[in-house]
N, C-alpha and C positions, 0 to 999 in steps of 0.2 A: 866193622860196624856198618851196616844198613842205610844205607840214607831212608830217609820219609818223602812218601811220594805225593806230590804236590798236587792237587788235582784243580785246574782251574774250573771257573765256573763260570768267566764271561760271558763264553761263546753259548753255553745255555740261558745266561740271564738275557742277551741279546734276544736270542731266536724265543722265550718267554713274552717280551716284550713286543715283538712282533704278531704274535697268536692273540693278546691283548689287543693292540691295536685294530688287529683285523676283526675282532668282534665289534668294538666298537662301533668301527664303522661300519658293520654288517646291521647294527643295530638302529646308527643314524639313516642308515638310506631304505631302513623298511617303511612301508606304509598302511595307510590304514586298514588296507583289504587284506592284511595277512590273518591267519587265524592265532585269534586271543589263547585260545585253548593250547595248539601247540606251542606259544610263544613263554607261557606260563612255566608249561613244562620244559620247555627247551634252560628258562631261567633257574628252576628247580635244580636239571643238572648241573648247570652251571655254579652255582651253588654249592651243591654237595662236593664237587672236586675243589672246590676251594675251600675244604671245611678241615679244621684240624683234624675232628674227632674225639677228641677229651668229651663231650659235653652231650645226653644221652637223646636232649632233642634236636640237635644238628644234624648226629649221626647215624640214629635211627628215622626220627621226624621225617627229616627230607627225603629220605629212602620212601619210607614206606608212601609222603604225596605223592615222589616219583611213580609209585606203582601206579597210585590208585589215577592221577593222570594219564599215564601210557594205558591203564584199561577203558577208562574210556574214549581214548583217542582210537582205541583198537576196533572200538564197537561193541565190549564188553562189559560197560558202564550199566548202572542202576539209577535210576532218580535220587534214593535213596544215599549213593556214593557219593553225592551233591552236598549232603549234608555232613557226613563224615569227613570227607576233603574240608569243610568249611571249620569244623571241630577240629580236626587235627590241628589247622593252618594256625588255628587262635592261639591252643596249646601252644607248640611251639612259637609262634609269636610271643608270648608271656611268659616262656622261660626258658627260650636260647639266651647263650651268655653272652655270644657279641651278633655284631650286624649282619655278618655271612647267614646267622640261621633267622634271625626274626626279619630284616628287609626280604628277604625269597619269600617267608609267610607272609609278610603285607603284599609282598606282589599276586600271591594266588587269592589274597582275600580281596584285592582291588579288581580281580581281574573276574572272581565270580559273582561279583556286587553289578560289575559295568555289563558283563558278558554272558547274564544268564541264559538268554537264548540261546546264544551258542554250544554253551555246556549239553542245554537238551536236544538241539539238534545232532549232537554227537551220539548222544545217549537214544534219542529213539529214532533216528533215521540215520546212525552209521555214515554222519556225511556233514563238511565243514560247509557251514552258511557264511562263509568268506565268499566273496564273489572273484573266483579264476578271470572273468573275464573283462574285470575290471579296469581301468585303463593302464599305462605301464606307468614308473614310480613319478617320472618327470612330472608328464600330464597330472596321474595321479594328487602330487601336490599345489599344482597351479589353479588358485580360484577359479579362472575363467577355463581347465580345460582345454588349452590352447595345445594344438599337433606336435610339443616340442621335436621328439625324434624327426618326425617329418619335416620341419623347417630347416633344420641343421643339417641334413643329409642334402639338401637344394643349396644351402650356403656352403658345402664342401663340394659342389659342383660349380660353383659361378652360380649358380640361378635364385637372384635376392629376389627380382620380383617376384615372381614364384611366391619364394621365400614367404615378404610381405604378405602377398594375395593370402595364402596358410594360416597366418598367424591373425588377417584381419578377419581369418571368420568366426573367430571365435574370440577376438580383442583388436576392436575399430581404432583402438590407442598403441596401434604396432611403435611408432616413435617416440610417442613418450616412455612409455615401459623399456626401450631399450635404454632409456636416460636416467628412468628415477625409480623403478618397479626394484621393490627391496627382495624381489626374485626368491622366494620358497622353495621354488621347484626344487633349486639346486640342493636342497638338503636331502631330499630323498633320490640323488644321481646315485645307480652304482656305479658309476666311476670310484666314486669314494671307494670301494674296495680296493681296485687297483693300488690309488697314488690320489688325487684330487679329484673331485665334482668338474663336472664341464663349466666355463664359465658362458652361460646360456645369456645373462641380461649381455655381456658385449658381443656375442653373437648373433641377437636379436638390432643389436644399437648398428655395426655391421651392416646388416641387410639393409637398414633401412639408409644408412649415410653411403650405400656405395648406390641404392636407387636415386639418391639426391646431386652422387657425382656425375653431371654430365658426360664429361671426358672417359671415365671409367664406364658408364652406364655404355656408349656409344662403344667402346672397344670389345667389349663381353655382350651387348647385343642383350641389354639386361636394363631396361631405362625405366624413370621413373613414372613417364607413362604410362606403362602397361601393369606398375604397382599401382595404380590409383583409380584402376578401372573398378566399377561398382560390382557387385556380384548383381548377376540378373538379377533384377527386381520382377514382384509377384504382381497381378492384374491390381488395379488399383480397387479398397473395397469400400470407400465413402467413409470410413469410420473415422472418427476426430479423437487423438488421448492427448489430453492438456501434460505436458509435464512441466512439474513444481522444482525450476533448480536446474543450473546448465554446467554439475560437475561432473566427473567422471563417469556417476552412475546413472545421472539422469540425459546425458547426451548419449552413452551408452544405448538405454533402453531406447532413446528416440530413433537411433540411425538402426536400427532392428528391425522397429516397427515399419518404418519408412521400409524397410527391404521387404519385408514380408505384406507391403500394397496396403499401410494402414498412415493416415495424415497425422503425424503428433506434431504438436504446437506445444515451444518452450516457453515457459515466462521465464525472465532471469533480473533479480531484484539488483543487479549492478550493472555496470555501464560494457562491461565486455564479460565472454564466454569464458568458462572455464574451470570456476567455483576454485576449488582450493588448489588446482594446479597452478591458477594463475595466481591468487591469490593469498598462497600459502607456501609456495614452492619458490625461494628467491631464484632468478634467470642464471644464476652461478649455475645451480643444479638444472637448471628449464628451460634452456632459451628460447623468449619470447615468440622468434621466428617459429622455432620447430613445433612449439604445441599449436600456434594460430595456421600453421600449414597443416595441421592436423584436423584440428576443429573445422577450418575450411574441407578437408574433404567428406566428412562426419554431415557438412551441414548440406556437400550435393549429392545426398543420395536423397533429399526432398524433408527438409526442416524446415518446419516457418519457426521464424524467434524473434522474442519481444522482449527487449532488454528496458531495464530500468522501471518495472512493476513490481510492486510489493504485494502479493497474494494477501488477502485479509485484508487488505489496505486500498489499494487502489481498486482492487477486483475483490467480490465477497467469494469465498471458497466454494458456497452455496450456486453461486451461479455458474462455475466451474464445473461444479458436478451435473448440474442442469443441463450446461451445453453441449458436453462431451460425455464422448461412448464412456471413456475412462479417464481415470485419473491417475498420477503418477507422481506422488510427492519423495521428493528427491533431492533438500532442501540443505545437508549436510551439516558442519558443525561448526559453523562460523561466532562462534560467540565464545567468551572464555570466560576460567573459573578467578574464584578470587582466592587470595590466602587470607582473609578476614582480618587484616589489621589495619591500625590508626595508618593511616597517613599513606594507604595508595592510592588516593586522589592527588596526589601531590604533582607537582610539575616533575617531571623527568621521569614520571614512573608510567614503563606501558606494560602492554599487555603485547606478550607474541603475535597473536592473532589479529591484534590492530597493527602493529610495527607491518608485517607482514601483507598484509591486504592493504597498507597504506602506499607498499612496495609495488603491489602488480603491477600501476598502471604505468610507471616510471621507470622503472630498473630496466629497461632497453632502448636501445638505439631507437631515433623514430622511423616507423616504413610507414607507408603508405595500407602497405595489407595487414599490417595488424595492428592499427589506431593508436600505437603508443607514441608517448610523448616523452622528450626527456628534457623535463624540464625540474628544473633542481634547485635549492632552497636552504637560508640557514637557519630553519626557523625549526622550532623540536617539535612541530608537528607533523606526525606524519598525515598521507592523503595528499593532495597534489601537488607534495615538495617533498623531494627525500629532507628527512631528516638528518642535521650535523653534528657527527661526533665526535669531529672532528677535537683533539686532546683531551676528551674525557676520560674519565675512569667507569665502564660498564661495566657491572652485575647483571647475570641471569640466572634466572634462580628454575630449576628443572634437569629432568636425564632423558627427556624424548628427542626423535628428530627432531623436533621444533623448537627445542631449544638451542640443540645445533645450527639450526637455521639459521635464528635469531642472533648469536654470536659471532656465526660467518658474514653475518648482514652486518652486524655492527662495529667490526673489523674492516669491513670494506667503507664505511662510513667515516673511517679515517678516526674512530676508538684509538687512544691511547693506549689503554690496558683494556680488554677482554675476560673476565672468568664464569665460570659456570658454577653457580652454587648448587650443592647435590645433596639429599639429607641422608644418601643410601649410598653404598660403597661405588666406585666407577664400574664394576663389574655386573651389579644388579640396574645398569640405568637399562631403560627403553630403547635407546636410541640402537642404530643398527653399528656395531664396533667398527665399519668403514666410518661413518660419520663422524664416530668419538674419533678417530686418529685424525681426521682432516682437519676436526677444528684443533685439535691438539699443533698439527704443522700446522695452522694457518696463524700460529700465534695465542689460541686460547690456553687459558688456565684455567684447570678440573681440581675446584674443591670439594672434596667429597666428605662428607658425614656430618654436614653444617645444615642445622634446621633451623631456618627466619624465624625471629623469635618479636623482635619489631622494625618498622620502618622510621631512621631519625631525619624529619626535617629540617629544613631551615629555612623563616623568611618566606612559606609554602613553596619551598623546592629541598628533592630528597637529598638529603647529606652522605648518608650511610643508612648501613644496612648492619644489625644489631642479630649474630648468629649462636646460636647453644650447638657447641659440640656434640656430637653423637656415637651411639656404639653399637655395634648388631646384636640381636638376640636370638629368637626361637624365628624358626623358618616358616612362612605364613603362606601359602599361594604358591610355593616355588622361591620365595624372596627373604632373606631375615629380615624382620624387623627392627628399624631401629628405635634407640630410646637415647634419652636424655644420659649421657657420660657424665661424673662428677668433676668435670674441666669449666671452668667459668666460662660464660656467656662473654661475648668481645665484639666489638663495631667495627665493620669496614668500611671504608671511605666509601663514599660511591657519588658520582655525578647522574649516571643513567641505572634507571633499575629498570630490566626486561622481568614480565612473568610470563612464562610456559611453563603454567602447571595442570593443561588441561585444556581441553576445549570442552563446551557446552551447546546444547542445541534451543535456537529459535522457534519451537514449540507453542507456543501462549496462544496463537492465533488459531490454530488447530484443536488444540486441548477446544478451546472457547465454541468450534464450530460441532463436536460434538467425536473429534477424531480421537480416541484412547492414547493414553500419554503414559508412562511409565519412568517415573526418574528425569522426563524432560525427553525423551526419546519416546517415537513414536511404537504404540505395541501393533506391529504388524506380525501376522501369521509366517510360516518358513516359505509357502510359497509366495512369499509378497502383499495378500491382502491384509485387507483393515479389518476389524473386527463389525460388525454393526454396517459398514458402508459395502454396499456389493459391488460398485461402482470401482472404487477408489484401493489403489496398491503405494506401496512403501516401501523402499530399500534404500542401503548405504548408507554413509556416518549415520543419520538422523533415526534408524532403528537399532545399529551393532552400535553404535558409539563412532569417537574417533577411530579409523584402522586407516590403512593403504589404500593406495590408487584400484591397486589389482583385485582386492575384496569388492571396491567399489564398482567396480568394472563386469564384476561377475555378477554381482547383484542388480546392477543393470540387464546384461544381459539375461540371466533369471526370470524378473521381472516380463521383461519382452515377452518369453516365451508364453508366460503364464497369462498374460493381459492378451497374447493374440489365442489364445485357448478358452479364456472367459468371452470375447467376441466369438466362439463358435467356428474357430478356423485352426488348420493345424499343418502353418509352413514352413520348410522347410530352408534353412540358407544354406547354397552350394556354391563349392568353385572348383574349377576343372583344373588341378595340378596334379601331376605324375610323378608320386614320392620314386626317386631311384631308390631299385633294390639293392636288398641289403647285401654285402660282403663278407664273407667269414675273411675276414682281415686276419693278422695276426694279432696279440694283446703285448704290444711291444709298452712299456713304462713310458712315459712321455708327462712333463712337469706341466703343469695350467697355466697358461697365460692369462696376466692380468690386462687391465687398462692401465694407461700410465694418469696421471695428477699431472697438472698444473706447477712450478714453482713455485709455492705461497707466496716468497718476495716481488712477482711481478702483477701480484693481484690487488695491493691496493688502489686506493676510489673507482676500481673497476668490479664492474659482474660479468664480465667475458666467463662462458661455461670453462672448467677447472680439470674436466675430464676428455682426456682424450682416445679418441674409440682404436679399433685394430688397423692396424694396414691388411693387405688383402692374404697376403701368407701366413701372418697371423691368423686371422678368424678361418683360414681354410683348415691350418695346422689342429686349431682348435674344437673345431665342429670334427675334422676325422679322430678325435680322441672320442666321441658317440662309441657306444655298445652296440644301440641299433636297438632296445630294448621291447622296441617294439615291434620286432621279429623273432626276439629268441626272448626264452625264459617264457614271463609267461604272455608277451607278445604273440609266443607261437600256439597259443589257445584261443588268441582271438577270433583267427578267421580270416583274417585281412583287416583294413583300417576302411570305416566308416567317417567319409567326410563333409556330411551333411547334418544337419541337429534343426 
């Protein structure tokens, strides 16, 4: 008798899985500059091998888009094949029988809706309006455009100055962004191909903590003095631009303008520099020192600033415009939403954005060079006394950073209990999933699919917090929806209720002087101006809404360019670094190193920073795990690297 031969299928379900993965990530680290049209088509194939074949529009359908995309990728295309490709797509969209064949149809129907230019530049000039020479994927995805390969290839030679000087021409906030910058880049690294993404924000935090180590700086011949030297500055040109706001984006545009020989003058409606870094960003994540060492060098490349003015208020915005070349509002998103129920006026109830700006000026040690005080309070107001919370029970009700924030702040406040209320699953919050795990070790508790239903007080102080279960539904934006689950509404205790459900912008004053207002944000054009005021530009929170430091930063600099072009001048910022060249190394596997955390149990009633940067073998180890992308693929179309803008 025969035995039956056994045939395993591991070893193919393995290496399956591996051809998986590696698409994925082939997918995660593309960027925008690839062409829509072959990507279409690339997904098509894709597609179709993964197609049973039972079903007459999967498996003829996608065949025959296949064609009729490869003909016009060939040069073969018709205008008229535009419309047939767009008919097929529907068809089979409307009656493939599972997702392999109508998800590939919505993809070529989203992609000839978003990309019709494209399609016709294939079709009548035989040639993809993808730009080759577009930055490499790093750069590519960093707002501000910042030299990543280049900086990383100086940090795996010892040379942080360098380093810094690179990284300041194009983001004057080199220190804070190695601290808090929620780093994009890193999603379009092909490293991911290999094994992991470079980890760029501690290679960036690196440069700048081993310019600040003396000892180190002095052994390697790499000090922080020679990081903080200015990029030449341009002839001086008499011009005056007011800017409105001393955060990210508006100290940004100023230390620009000042390089390129132009006077900007800051207002800043609070007592110190820094708008939502300082006042939004608790010193766990921001220490005090590090951003006002920052800001100080931001303000000697020639800043006048004038703190504690209220635009509209103490100054009319009209004589702003009057006095100055330009105008630069940059005023961000310091106000916040409400959830519209009885009883958040109540005692113990804040708002993130107050809790948090009540923090900046306190949550650090006192120095001399950066005007903080620490002077501390039990009273539950925040503003010039931390506030105690100390055996409370805190509620925060949100899924952004800022609500993390707010929970890490109220944990270090000496909170009893901490939780996060969440009306949407912990996978669809905002917040960036390193933040969700910190406050998670730091003691918080993540309830998720509970929507505030009322606030209960007592004696006008909040008691509880009255929540309706929830369920997800149909996918909206990227996010399911949730709705109201047939589970009873139920109250939870609460002493402190935090709300971060949003910030809002201080607009009124503007709206009022005649500046275009849209939703409470101001309607400024893509390259910065106002509509109606020729004078006057706009960027950061206060136009996009709340986002990132690094958005902010870019829009600042943006801004710069565009306000020293409307003044009739067109300068250039340079700095003289010599990127080493690149190695054809070998592509040995090598695992990402992280930063290490903090112990959460040695962090209560303190805000000592929580993050600890690389030692120098690390960030060297790390920075040589670089591709160099910016040499090969399609680095090597560029030309060479332009480091002037």
């Amino acid at each position: 008798m025969t035995k039956m031969k056994v045939f395993d299928k591991s070893q193919g379900l393995v290496a399956m899985e591996d051809i998986y993965a590696s698409v994925e990530a082939r997918l995660q680290s593309s960027t925008e500059t690839a062409c829509p049209v072959e990507f279409a088509s690339g997904f098509v194939k894709l597609a179709g091998a993964q197609s049973c074949g039972k079903c007459t529009p999967c498996r003829i359908g996608l065949a025959q888009l296949n064609n009729l995309l490869d003909s016009i990728l060939d040069g073969y295309g018709f205008d008229e094949d535009l419309d047939l490709v767009s008919e097929l797509a529907e068809c089979v969209y409307a009656s493939a029988d599972c997702a392999i064949g109508y998800e590939a149809a919505a993809v070529v129907l989203r992609s000839i809706k978003a990309f019709a230019d494209d399609y016709h530049n294939h079709i009548e000039k035989n040639d993809c309006s993808a730009d080759e020479f577009a930055p490499v994927p790093c750069t590519s995805g960093c707002p501000a455009e910042v030299d990543i390969p280049g900086y990383i290839a100086l940090v795996a030679q010892g040379r942080c100055a360098e380093a810094v000087k690179l990284i300041r021409k194009d983001n004057p906030f080199s220190t804070v962004c190695g601290l808090v910058c929620e780093h994009p880049c890193e999603a379009y690294c092909r490293r991911s191909l290999m094994d992991d993404p470079i980890n760029i924000r501690a290679i960036k935090r690196f440069a700048n903590d081993f310019c600040n180590n003396t000892d180190a700086s002095k052994l390697y011949g790499s000090s922080l003095d020679d990081a903080i030297i200015l990029p030449t500055k341009a002839e001086s040109t008499n011009k005056r631009i007011a800017i409105i706001g001393s955060g990210p984006a508006g100290l940004t545009c100023a230390y620009y303008l000042a390089l390129m020989g132009h006077s900007p003058v800051v207002f800043e409606q609070r007592k110190r520099l820094g708008g939502m870094l300082r006042y939004g960003i608790p010193a766990s994540r921001l220490p005090r020192q590090e951003l006002q060492t920052e800001i100080d060098y931001l303000l000697s490349a020639g800043i006048e600033v004038n703190t504690e003015v209220t635009i509209g208020t103490d100054i009319p915005i009209k004589q702003l415009v009057e006095d100055f070349d330009a105008v630069y509002i940059a005023i961000g998103a310091h106000s916040e939403n409400k959830l519209g129920l009885s009883g958040e006026d109540a005692a113990g109830v804040y708002s993130a954005v107050e809790l948090l700006r009540g923090m900046g000026d306190v949550d650090a040690p006192s120095d001399d060079t950066t005007g903080n005080d620490n002077t501390t309070g039990n009273d539950d107001t925040p503003g010039s006394n931390k506030p105690d919370f100390t055996g409370k029970t805190v509620r925060v009700i949100g899924g952004g950073n800022v609500a993390m924030d707010a929970a890490r702040t109220a944990q270090r406040l000496g909170a009893k209990h901490t939780s996060v209320i969440y009306r949407r699953r912990i996978q669809d919050m905002t917040a960036l999933p390193a933040e969700v795990e910190m406050a998670r070790a730091e003691g918080c508790e993540l309830l998720e699919l509970l929507a505030p239903v009322a606030i209960e007080t007592t004696d006008g102080k909040v008691a509880g917090l009255t929540v309706q279960p929830q369920m997800v539904s149909e996918i909206i934006d990227g996010r399911p929806k949730p709705i109201n689950s047939d589970a009873p509404a139920y109250t939870l205790p609460t002493d402190v209720l935090i709300l971060a459900i949003g910030q809002a912008i201080n607009s009124e004053a503007f709206a009022d002087f005649g500046i275009p207002v849209k939703r409470d944000r101001i309607d400024a054009q893509n390259d910065a101006r106002v509509p109606g005021h020729p004078k006057v530009f706009s960027g950061g929170d206060c136009v996009s809404g709340p986002s990132s430091a690094i958005m902010a930063i870019a829009a600042g600099k943006a801004a710069a360019r565009n306000i020293d072009t409307f003044l009739g001048y067109d300068h250039q910022i340079n700095v003289e670094v010599e990127i080493p060249a690149a190695l054809a190394k070998g592509r040995a596997y090598c695992a990402r190193s992280n930063m290490v955390e903090v112990i959460p149990t040695i962090l209560a009633g303190n805000f000592d920073a929580t993050e600890l940067g690389f030692s120098e073998i690390e960030a060297k180890q790390e920075a040589g795990r670089c591709l160099r992308c910016d040499h090969f693929g399609l680095g090597a179309l560029r030309g060479g690297r332009t480091i002037s803008w």
